[in-house]
C-alpha positions as CSV (number, residue, x, y, z in Angstrom):
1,X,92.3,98.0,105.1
2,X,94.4,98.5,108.1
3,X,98.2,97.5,107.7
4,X,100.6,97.4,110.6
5,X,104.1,98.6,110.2
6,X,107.0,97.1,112.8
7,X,109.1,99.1,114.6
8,X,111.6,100.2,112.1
9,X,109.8,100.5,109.2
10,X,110.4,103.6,107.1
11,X,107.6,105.9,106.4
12,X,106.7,106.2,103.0
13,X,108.8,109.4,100.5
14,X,106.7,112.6,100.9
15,X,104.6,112.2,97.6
16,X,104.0,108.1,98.6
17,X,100.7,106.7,99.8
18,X,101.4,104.4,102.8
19,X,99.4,101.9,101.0
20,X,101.4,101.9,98.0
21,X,104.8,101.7,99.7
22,X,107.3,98.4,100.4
23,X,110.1,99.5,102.3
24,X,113.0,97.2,102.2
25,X,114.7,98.5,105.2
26,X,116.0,102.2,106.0
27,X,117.4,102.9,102.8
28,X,115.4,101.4,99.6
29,X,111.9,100.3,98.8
30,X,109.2,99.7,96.5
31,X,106.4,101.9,95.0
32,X,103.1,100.4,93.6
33,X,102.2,102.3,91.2
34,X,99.2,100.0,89.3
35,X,98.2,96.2,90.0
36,X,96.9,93.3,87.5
37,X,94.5,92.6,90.6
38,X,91.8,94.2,92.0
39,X,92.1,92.0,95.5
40,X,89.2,94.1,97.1
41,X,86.9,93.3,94.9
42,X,87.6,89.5,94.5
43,X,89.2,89.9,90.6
44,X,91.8,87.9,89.7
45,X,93.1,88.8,86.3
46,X,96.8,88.2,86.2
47,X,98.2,86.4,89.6
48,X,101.5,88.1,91.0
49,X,101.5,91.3,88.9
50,X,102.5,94.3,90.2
51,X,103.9,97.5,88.3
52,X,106.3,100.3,90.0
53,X,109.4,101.7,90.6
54,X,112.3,101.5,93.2
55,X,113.8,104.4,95.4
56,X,116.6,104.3,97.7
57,X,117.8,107.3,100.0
58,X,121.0,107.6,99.5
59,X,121.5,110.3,102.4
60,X,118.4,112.3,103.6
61,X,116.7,112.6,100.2
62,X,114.5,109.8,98.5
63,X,115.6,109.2,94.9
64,X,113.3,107.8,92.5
65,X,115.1,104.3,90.6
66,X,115.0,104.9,86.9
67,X,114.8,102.3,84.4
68,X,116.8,101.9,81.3
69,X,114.8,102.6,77.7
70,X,114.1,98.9,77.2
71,X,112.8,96.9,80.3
72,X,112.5,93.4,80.6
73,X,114.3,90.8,81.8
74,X,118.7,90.3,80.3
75,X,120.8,87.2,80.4
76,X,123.8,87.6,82.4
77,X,127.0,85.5,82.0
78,X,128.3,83.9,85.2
79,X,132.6,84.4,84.7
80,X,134.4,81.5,86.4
């Protein structure tokens, strides 16, 4: 599967596969690192899944995002 990139799209970190790269500009993006899907083959097992990790770059170097011990999703308070 071919993918285009735009003009100003970050290549992936050394270490990245293009196709499992999401940049999110010059700095920060996404790695894919296992799907719920398998889209080529026409399975749909869980819609919208994706599992990965962010890195930014916060100079020259890509740093991988690391998550805290327990993921999942944390209530926040809104202060007004």
């Amino acid at each position: 599967m071919n993918k285009v990139r735009g003009l100003g799209s970050p290549e992936s970190p050394p270490g990245v596969a293009a196709d499992r790269w999401i940049a999110m500009g010059d700095a920060a993006g996404f790695v894919i690192t296992d799907t719920a899907n398998d889209l080529r083959n026409g399975l749909r097992n869980e819609p919208n899944v994706v599992k990965g990790y962010f890195m930014v770059r916060p100079a020259k170097t890509w740093v991988k995002v690391e998550a805290g011990p327990e993921g999942g999703v944390y209530q926040t308070q809104l202060a007004r």
